[in-house]
MARNU-102441 format. One line per field, with one value per atom (N, C-alpha, C, CB): residue number from 1; residue in three letters; atom name; x, z, y. Coordinates in pm, 1 decimal, decimal comma. Glycine has a CB too. Example, Ala and Ser with C-alpha at 12.3 -4.5 7.8 and 13.67 -1.06 7.14 Angstrom:
2
markol: c(1:1:1:1:2:2:2:2);
zaza: c(ala:ala:ala:ala:ser:ser:ser:ser);
lumdren: c(N:CA:C:CB:N:CA:C:CB);
xx: c(1319,0:1230,0:1320,0:1130,8:1285,0:1367,0:1290,0:1408,4);
zz: c(780,0:780,0:780,0:904,6:708,0:714,0:787,0:572,5);
yy: c(-569,0:-450,0:-330,0:-447,3:-225,0:-106,0:3,0:-59,8);
***
This chain:
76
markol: c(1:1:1:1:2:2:2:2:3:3:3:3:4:4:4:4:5:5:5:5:6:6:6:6:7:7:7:7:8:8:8:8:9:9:9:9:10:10:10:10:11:11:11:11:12:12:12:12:13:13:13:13:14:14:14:14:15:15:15:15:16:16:16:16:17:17:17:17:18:18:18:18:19:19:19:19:20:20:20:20:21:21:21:21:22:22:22:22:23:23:23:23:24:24:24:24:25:25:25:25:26:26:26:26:27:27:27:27:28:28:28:28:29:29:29:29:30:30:30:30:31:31:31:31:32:32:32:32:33:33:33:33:34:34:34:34:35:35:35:35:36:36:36:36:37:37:37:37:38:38:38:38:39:39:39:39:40:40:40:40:41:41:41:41:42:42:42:42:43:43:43:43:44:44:44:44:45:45:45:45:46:46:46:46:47:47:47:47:48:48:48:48:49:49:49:49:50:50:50:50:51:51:51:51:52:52:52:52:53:53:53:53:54:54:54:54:55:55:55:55:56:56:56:56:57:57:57:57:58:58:58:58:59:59:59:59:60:60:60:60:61:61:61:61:62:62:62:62:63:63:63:63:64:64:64:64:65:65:65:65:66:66:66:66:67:67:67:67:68:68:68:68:69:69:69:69:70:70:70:70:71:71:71:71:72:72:72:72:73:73:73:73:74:74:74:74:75:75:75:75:76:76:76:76);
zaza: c(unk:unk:unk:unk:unk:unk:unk:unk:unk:unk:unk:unk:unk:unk:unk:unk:unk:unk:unk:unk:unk:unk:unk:unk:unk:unk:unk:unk:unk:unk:unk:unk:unk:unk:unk:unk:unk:unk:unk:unk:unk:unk:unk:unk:unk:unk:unk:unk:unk:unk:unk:unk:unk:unk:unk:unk:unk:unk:unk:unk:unk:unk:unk:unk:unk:unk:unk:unk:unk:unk:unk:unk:unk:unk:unk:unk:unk:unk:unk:unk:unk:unk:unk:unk:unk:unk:unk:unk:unk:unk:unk:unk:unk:unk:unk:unk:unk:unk:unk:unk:unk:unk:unk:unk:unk:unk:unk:unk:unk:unk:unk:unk:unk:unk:unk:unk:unk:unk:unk:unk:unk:unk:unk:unk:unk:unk:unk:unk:unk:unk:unk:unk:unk:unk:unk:unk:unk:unk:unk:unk:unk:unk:unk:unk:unk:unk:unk:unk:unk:unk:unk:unk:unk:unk:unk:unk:unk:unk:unk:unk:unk:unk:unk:unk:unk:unk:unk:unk:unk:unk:unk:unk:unk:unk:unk:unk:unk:unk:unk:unk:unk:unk:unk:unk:unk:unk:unk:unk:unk:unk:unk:unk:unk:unk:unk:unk:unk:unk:unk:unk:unk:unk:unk:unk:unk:unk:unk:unk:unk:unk:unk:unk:unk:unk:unk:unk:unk:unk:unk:unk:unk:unk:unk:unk:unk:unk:unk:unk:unk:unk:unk:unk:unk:unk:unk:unk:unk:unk:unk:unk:unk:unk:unk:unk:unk:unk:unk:unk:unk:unk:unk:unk:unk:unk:unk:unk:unk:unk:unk:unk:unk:unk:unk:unk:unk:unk:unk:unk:unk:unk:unk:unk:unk:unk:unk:unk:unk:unk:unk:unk:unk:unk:unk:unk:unk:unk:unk:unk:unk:unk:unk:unk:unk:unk:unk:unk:unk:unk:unk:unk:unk:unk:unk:unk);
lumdren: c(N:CA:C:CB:N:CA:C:CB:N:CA:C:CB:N:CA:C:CB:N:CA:C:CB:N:CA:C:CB:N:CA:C:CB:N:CA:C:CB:N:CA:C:CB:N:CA:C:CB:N:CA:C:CB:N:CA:C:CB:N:CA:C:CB:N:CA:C:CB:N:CA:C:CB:N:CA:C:CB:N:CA:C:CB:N:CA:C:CB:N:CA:C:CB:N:CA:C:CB:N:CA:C:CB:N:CA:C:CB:N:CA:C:CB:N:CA:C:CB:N:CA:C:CB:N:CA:C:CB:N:CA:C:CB:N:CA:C:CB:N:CA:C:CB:N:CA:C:CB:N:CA:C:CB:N:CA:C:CB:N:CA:C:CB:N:CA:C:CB:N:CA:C:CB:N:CA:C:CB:N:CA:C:CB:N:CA:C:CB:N:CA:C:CB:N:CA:C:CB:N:CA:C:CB:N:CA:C:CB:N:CA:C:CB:N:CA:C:CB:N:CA:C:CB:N:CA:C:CB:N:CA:C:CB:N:CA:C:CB:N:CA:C:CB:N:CA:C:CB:N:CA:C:CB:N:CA:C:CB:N:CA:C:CB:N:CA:C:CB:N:CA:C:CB:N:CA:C:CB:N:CA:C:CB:N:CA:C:CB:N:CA:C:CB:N:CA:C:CB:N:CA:C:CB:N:CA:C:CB:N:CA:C:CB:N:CA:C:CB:N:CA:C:CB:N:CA:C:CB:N:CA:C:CB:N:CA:C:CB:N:CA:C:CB:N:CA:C:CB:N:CA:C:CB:N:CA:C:CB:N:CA:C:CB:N:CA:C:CB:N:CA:C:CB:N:CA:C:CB);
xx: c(-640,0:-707,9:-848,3:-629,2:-837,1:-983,5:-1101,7:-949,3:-1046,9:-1127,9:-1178,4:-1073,6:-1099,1:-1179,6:-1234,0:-1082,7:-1227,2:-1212,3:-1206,1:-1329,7:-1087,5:-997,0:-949,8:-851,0:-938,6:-925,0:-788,9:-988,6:-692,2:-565,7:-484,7:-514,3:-328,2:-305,6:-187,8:-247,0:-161,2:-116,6:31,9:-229,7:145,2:294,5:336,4:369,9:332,7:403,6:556,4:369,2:610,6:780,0:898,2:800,3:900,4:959,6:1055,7:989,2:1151,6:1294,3:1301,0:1324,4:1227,5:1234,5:1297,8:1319,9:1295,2:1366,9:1305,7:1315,1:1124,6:1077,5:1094,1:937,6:1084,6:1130,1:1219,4:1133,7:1360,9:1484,2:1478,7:1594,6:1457,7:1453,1:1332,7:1365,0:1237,1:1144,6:1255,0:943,7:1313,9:1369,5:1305,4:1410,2:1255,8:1159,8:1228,2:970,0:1287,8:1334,8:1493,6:1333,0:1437,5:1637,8:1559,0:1705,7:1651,8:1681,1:1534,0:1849,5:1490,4:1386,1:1417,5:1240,3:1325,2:1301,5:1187,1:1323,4:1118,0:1053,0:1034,9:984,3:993,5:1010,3:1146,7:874,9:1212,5:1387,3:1468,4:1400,4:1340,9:1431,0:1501,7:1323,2:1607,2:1650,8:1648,0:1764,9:1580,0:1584,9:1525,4:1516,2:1538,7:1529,5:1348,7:1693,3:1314,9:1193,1:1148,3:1128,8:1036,6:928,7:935,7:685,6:919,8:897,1:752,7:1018,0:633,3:536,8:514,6:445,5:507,2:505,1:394,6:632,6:318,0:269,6:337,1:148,2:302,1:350,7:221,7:482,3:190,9:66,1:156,2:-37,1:125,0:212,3:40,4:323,2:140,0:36,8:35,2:105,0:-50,7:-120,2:2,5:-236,5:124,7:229,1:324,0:288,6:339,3:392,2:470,4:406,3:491,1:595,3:556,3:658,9:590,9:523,6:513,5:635,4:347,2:292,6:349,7:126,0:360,3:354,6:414,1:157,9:487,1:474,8:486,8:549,9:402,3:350,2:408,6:131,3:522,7:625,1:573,6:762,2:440,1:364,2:261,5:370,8:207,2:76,2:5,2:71,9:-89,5:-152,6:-308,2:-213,0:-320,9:-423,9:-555,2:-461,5:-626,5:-699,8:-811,2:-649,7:-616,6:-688,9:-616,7:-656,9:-534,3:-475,7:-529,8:-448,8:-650,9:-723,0:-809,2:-818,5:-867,7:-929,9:-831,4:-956,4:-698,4:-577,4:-546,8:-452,2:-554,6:-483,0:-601,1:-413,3:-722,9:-802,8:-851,6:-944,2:-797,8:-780,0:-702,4:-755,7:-590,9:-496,7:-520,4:-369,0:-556,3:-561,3:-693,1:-655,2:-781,6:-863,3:-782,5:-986,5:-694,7:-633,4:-554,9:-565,8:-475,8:-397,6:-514,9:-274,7:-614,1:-740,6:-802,2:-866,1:-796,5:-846,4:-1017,5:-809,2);
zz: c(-1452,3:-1486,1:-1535,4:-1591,2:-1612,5:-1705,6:-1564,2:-1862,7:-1481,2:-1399,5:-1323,4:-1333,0:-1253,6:-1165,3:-1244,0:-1049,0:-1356,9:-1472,5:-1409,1:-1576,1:-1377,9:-1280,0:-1377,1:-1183,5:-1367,2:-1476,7:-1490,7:-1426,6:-1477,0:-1520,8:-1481,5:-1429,3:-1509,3:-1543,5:-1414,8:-1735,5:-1360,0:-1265,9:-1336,5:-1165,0:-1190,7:-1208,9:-1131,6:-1124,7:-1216,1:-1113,9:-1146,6:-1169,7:-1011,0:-1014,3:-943,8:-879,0:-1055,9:-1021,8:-945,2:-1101,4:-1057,6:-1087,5:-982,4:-1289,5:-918,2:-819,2:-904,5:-687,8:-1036,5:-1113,8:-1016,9:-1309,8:-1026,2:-998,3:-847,2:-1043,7:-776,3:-635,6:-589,1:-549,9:-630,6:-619,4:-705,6:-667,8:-800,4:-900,6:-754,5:-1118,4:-704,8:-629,0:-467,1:-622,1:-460,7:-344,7:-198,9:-326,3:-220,8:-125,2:-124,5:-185,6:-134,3:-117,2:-32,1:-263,6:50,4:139,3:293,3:233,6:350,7:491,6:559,3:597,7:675,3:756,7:870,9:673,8:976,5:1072,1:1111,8:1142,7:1150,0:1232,0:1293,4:1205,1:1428,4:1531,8:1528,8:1539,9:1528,4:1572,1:1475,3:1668,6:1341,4:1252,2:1141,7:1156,6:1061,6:960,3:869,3:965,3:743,5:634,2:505,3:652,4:389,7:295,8:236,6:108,5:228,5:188,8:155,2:255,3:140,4:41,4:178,9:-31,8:165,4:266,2:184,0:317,9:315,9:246,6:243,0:270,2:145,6:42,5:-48,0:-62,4:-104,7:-172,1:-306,0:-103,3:-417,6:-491,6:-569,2:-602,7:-574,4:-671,9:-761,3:-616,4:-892,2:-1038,6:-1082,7:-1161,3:-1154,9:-1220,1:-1396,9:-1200,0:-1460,6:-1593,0:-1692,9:-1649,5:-1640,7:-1713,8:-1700,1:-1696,1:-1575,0:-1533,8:-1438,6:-1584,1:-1376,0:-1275,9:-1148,5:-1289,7:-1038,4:-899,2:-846,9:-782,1:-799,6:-731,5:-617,4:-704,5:-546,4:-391,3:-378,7:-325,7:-260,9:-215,3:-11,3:-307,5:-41,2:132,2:197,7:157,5:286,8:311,6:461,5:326,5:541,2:622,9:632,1:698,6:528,4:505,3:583,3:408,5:620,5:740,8:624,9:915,1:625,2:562,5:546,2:689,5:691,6:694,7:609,4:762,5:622,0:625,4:463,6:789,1:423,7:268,2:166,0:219,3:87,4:-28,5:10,5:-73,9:118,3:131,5:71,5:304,1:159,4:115,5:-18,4:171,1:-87,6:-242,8:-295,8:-321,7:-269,2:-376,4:-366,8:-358,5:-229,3:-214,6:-288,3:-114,1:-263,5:-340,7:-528,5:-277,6:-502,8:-680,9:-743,7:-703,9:-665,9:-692,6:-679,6:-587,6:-609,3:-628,2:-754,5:-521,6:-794,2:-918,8:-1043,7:-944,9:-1022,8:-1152,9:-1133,3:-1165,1:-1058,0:-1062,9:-1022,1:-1195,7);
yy: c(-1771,8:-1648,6:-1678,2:-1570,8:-1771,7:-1800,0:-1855,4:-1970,9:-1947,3:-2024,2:-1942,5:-2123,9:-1849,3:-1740,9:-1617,2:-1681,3:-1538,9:-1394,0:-1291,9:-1357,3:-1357,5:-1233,1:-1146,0:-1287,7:-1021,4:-887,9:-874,4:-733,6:-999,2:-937,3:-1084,5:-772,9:-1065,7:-1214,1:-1204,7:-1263,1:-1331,7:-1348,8:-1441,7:-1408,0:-1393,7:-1386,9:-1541,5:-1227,7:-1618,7:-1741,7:-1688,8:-1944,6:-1677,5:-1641,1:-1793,4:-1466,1:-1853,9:-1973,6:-2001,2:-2019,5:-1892,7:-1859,8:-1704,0:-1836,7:-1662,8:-1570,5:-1449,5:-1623,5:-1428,4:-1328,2:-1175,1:-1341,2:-1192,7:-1068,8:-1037,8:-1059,4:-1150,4:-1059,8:-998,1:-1102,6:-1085,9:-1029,3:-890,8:-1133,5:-843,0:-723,2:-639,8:-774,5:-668,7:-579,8:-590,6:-659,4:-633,9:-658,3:-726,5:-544,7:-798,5:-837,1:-1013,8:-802,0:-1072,0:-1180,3:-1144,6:-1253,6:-1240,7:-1211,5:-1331,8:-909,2:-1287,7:-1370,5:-1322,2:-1311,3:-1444,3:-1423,2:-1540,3:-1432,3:-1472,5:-1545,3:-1622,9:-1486,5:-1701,3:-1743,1:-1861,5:-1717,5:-1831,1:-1911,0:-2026,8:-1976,3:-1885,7:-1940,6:-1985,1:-2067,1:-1992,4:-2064,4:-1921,5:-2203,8:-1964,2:-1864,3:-1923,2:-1800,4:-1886,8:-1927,0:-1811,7:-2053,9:-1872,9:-1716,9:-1748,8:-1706,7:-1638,0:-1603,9:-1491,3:-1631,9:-1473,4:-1309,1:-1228,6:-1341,8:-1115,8:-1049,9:-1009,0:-938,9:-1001,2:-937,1:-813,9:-974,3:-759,2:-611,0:-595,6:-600,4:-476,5:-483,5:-351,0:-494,7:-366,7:-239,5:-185,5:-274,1:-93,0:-23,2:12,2:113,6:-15,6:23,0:71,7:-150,7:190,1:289,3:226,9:485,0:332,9:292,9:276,4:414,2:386,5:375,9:256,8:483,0:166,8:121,6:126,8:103,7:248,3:267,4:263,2:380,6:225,7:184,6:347,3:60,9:325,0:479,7:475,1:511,0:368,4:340,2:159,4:367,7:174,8:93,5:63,5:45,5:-85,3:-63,8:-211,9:-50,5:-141,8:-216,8:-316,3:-108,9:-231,4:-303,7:-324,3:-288,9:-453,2:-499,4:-578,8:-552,0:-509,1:-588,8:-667,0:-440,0:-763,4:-880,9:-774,6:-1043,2:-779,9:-721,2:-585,2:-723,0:-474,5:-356,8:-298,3:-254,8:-417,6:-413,2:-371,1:-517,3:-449,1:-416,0:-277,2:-546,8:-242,3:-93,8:36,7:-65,9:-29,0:68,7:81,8:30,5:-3,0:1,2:41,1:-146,8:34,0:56,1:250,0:-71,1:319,7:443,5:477,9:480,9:453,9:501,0:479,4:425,7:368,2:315,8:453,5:76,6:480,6:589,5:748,9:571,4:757,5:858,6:850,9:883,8:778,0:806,3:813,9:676,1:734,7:761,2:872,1:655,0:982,7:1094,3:1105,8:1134,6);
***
């Protein structure tokens, strides 16, 4: 947090407590193989804490434009 002053503190999830609780950890594929991993998801949690939204198909690209609409809609 300090090295970059990034405005908020970041989740190392070791123990995978928070994904399993967001549901985004389970079975995957690729290229033939099966094995368990993150599914990528994003969640917008509001001021209170409770998730505004969540966006179950995040494309890299066109991601942060999206959240930061929305993140302006819940701030009024």
């Amino acid at each position: 947090m300090n090295k970059y002053d990034l405005p908020f503190t970041l989740l190392a999830d070791e123990s995978k407590e928070v994904v399993k609780k967001y549901g985004v950890w389970g079975p995957k594929k690729f290229m033939g193989r099966a094995y368990e991993g993150t599914s990528r998801m994003s969640f917008l949690i509001d001021p209170e804490g409770k998730v505004a939204r969540v966006y179950e198909k995040v494309k890299p690209g066109d991601h942060a434009g999206e959240v930061l609409r929305d993140r302006a809609a819940i701030d009024g």
